[in-house]
N, C-alpha and C positions, 0 to 999 in steps of 0.2 A: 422431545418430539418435534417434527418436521414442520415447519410453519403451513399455517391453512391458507392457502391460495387467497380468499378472503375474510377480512375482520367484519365479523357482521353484529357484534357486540354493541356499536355506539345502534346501528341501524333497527336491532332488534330493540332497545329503548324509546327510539324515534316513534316505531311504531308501534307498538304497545300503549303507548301515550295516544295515539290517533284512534285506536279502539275504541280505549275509553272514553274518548270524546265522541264517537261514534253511537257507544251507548248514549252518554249521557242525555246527547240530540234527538233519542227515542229510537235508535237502528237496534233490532234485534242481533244479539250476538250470535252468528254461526246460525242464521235459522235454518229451519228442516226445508220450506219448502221454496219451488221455484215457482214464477208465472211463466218458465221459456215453454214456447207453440213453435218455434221457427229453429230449424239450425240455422249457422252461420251460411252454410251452403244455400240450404231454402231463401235466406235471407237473399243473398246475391242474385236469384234469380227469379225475385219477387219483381212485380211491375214499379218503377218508379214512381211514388207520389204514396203508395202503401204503408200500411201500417205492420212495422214486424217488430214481432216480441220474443227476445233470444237470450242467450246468457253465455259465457264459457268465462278466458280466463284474461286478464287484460295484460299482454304481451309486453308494448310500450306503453312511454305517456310524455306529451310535451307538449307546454305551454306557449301561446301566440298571441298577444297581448290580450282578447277579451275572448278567444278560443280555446280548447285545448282539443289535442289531437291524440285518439287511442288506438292502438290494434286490438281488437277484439278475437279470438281463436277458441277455439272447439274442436272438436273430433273431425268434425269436417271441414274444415276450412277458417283464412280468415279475414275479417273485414276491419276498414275502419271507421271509428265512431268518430264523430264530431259534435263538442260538446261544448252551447253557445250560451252566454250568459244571457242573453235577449230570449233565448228559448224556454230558462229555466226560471225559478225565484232567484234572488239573488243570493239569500242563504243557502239553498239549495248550491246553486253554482260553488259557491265559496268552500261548501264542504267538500264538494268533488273535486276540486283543485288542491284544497289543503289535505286530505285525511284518504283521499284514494288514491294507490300507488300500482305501479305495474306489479304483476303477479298474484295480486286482489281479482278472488272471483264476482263477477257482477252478473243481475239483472239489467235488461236495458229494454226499454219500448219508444220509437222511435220512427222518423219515416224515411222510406230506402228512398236517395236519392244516389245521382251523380257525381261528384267535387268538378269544381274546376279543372281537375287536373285529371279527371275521367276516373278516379276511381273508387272503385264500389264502398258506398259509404252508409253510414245511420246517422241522422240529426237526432238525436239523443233525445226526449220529450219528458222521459221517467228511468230512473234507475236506483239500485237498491242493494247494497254490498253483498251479500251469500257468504263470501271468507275472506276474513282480512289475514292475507299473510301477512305473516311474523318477521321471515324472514325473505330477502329479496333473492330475485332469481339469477343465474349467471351472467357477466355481460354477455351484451349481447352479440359483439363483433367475437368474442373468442370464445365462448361458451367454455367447456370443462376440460381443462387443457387434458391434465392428467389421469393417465389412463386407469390409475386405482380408483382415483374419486370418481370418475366417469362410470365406474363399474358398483363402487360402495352406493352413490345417490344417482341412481339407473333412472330413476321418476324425474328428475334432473333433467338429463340428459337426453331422455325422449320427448320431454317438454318440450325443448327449445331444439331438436334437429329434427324436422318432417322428413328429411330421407331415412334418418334410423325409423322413426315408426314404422312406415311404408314398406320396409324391411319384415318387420314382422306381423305385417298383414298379406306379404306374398307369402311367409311363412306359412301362415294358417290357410293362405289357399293351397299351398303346397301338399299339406298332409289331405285337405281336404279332395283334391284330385286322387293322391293315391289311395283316400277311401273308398270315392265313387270308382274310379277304376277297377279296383278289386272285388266289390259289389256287384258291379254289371257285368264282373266275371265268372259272378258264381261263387263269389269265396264269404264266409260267415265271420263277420267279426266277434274274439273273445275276450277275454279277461281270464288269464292265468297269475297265480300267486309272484307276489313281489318277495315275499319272507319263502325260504327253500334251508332246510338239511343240510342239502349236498347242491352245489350251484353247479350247472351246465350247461350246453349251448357255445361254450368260446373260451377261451386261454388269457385270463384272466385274475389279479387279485381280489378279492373279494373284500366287501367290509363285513367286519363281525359285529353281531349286535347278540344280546341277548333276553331269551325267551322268558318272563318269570314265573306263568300261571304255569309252563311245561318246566322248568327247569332243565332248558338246554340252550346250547347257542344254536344263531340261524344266523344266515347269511342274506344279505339284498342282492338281489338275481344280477347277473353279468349278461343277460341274452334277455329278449320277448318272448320268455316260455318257450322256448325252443324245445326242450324236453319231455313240455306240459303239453305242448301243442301236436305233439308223435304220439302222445299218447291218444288224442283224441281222435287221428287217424285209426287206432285200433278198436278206440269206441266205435266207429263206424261213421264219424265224421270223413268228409272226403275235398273239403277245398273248408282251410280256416286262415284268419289272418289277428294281430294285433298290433296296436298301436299304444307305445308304452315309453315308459322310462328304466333305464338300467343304469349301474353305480358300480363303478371301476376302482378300487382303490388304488392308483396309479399315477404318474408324472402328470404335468401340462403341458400345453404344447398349443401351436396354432389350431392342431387337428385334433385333439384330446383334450377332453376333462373327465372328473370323477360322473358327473351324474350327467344323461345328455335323452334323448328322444330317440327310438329305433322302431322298425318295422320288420317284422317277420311274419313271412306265408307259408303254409304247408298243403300240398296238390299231390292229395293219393290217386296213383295210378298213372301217374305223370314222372318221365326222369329229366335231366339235368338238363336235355335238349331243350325238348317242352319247355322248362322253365328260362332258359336263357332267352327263348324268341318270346313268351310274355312279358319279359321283366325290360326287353328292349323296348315293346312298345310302351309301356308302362312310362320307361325315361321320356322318349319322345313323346307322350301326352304333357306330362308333365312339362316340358322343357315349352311347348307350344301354350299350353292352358295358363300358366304361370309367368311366363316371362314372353309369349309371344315371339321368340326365336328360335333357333335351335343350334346358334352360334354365340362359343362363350369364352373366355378369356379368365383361366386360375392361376396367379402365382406366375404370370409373364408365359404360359403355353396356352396356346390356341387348339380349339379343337370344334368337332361340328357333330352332336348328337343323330342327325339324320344319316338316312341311307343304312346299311347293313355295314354291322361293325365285322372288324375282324377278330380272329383267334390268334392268341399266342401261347406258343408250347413252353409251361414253367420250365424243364430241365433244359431244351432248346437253347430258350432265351439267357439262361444262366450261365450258361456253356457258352456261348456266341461274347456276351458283355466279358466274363470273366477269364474263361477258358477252366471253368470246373466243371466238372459231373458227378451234381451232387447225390447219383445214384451211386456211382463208381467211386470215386473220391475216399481219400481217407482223414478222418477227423484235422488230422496233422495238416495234412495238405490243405482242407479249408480254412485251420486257423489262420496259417501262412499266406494264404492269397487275400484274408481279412486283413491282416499287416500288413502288407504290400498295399492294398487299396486305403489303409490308413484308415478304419471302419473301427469306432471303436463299440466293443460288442459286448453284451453281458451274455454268463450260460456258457460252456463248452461242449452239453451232450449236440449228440447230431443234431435233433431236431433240430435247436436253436440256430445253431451253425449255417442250417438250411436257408431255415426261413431268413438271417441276417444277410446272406447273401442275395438271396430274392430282393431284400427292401432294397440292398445298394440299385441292384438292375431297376427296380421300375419307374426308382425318379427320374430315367430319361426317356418313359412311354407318354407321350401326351396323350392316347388314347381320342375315341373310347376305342377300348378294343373286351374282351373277353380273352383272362388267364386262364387254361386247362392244362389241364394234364398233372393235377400236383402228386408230389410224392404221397404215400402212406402216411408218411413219420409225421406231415405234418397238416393231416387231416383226420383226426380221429373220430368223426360219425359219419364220414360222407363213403359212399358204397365201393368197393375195390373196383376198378375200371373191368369194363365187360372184354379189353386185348390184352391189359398189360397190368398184371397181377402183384406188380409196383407204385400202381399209378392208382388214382380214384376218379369217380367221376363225381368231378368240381367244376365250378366257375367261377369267377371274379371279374368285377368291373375295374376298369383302370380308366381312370382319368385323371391327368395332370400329374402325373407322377404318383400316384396313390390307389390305394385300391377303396374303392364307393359301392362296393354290395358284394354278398357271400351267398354263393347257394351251393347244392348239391345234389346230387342221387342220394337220397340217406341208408344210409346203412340200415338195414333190416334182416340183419344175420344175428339172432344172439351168442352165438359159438364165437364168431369173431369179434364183437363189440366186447364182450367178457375180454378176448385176449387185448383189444388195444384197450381196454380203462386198465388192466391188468398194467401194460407198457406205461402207463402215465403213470399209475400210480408207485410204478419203480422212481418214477422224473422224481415224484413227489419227494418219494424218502430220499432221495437225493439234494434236494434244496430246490427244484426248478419250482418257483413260489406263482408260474404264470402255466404248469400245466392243470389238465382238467380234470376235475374232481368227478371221481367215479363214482358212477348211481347205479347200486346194483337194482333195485327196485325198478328202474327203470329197464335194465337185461330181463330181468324176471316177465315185464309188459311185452318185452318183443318174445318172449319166450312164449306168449300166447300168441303171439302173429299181428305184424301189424304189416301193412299193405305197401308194394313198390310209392315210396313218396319221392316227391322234390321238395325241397325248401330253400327258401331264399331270402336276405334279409338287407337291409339298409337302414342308415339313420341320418340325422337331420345334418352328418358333414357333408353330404351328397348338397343340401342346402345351399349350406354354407360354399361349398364350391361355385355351386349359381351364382352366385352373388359375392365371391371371390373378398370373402372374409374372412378372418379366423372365427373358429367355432366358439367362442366367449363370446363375440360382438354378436354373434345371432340368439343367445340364450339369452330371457329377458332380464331374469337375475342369477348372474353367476356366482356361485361360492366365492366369497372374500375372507379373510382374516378378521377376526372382531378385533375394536379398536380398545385397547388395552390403557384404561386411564392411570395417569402415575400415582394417584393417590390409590386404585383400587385396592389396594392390601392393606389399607389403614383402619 
């Protein structure tokens, strides 16, 4: 096994022994409750000379001949403590230099003054340990180097970096803008099933799990109820939205993992237009409400959310970068121009062929712009285009070379939706393990009428592009490998 960045074995002794001495001196082990009335923040902007009673987690600690000097932190901010032997008993004192360590949660009651050195401080009067960690926390100039461990001991890592938390408190204003957003647009938020039959909504492998009160497999959904959520259009719903998690069983990648956070709307009586000019403002609230700009930089490309995006024509664009027409084109001929571009591709039915050639073109759109015009082949619920009976009406976001949202005119022909789950379900028996699994139950509900919709969706890599991360660093716990002890088979 790989050696551990750090041996904590003699330290974890050290202080284990400080506990006990902790009890012995009458300190409650691990108690329940707190005397904190102040955050650290309150604390700081208390009047000098005041009395504030606070608690979090003690960051540093270091000794100055009859001083010692703490950083105290908490959610909100943090301060430092100064802790005087002239202030304390002398037992007293003596415990908190010998048996309390950085990383130990405290009580502290104290009065906010100034330091000499101006900064925000507590003269310590009372304090009273809450947890004696066991184990110490990272240094403090290099915190966690490696980016496994960084990922395995995440509570780690958010500890000791305030710009990763901060991260995932624009997160949560992030979703929480496109709630409000979508609320004060009229749209109802639901909750459709995570466990499905038959998964749809997206082109995707599935993980299988199984059912044991039904005795059947089920699948964990690849979409936000996209298929649940059409349905509720025919129930007589007419603007619904969700906010969810979906599970890919699929590769990693900077912009991929298995399980991630996605948003899909559904606006009956609305088509693909409609939905492109809401989902624009939608970004620019977002981009303003969250981040206060509307200028952002993914992956070394710049681009500027504001103003009116433009269109770009999928077969166009693809024709233009490669010189194919993936209408016209024959299988051969795309393999051949994938070789040539040196692309290396899984799948040879068309679709696939399509869409690989699409991804070569859009890593050089910095966007934002809006893709239309997609083929059929590889859009299978979105409505046949109302000119070109080849084409559908779709859109996609591009930014930074990728695409960051899916919407469409949805299909609401049961005659044709039959024939394309029919066409996928040929991919199926083929091997294409990423076409979409056909819901005839689903044909059956549009076979009772369900109303001209739009739908549109995005998930938290749109995020992760803000703030120009991979989509692992913004997840707070990312699936890791469990750690396989050498003795565990004995």
């Amino acid at each position: 096994m790989p050696k551990p960045e750090i041996d904590i074995n003699d330290e974890r002794t050290v202080r284990l022994a400080k506990l006990a001495s902790l009890t012995e001196a009458g300190n409650s082990s691990f108690p329940a409750h707190s005397e904190k009335q102040h955050t650290v923040a309150e604390a700081i902007l208390s009047t000098e000379g005041s009395t504030v009673i606070t608690a979090g987690r003690i960051m540093s600690k270091r000794e100055i001949g009859k001083l010692t000097f703490c950083r105290l932190q908490d959610v909100s901010g943090v301060i430092q403590l100064i802790v005087k032997q002239d202030e304390l008993e002398k037992e007293v004192y003596k415990q908190f230099v010998k048996l309390v360590d950085a990383g130990d949660v405290v009580d502290v009651t104290g009065e906010r003054f100034q330091s000499k050195t101006g900064e925000d401080s507590i003269l310590v009067k009372k304090y009273s340990v809450l947890t004696k960690a066991l184990l110490p926390l990272p240094d403090k100039f290099h915190g966690l180097q490696n980016e496994e461990l960084r990922m395995r001991k995440r509570y780690l890592d958010l500890l000791t970096n305030p710009e990763l938390r901060d991260i995932f408190v624009k997160r949560a204003h992030f979703w929480d803008v496109t709630r409000t957003f979508l609320k004060d647009n009229g749209f109802f938020e639901v909750e459709t099933p995570y466990l499905e039959t038959t998964t749809g909504g997206a082109e995707a492998t599935p993980f299988q799990a199984h059912h044991n009160d039904f005795d059947i497999d089920v699948y964990l959904r690849i979409s936000v109820g996209e298929l649940w959520q059409k349905r509720l259009m025919a129930a007589g719903f007419e603007k619904t939205f969700e906010i969810g998690r979906v599970f890919r069983n699929e590769g990693s990648s900077p912009d991929h993992l298995q399980e991630f956070t996605n948003m899909e709307f559904y606006w009956a009586y609305a088509d693909y237009r409609k939905g492109m000019k809401l989902v624009q403002e939608l970004y620019q609230k977002i981009a303003i409400d969250v981040f206060g700009k509307t200028e952002f930089t993914t992956k070394g490309m710049n681009y500027d959310l504001a103003g009116e995006w433009p269109e770009i024509d999928y077969v166009s664009e693809v024709k233009k970068q490669t010189g194919i027409d993936v209408l016209k084109a024959s299988e051969d001929d795309m393999r051949k121009k994938l070789d040539e571009l040196g692309v290396v591709y899984e799948g040879t039915n068309r679709e696939r062929l399509t869409d690989t050639l699409w991804k070569f073109c859009r890593k050089n759109i910095a966007g934002p712009a809006f893709l239309v015009n997609h083929p059929k082949l590889v859009s299978p619920l979105a409505k046949t285009h109302r000119d070109n009976s080849e084409l559908t009406e779709r859109f996609q976001i591009i930014i930074a070379g990728s695409e960051i949202g899916n919407g469409y005119s949805e299909l609401n022909d049961p005659i044709e939706q039959r024939a394309r789950f029919e066409k996928q379900q040929e991919l199926i028996a083929s091997g294409d393990t990423e076409a979409m699994m056909p819901d005839w139950e689903f044909v059956e509900m549009l076979e009772h009428g369900m109303p001209p919709t739009c739908g549109f969706g995005f998930g938290e890599r749109f995020f992760a592009f803000l703030v120009d991360r991979p989509l692992r660093e913004v997840t707070l716990f990312p699936l890791v490998k469990p750690i396989i002890e050498e003795n565990s088979a004995e």
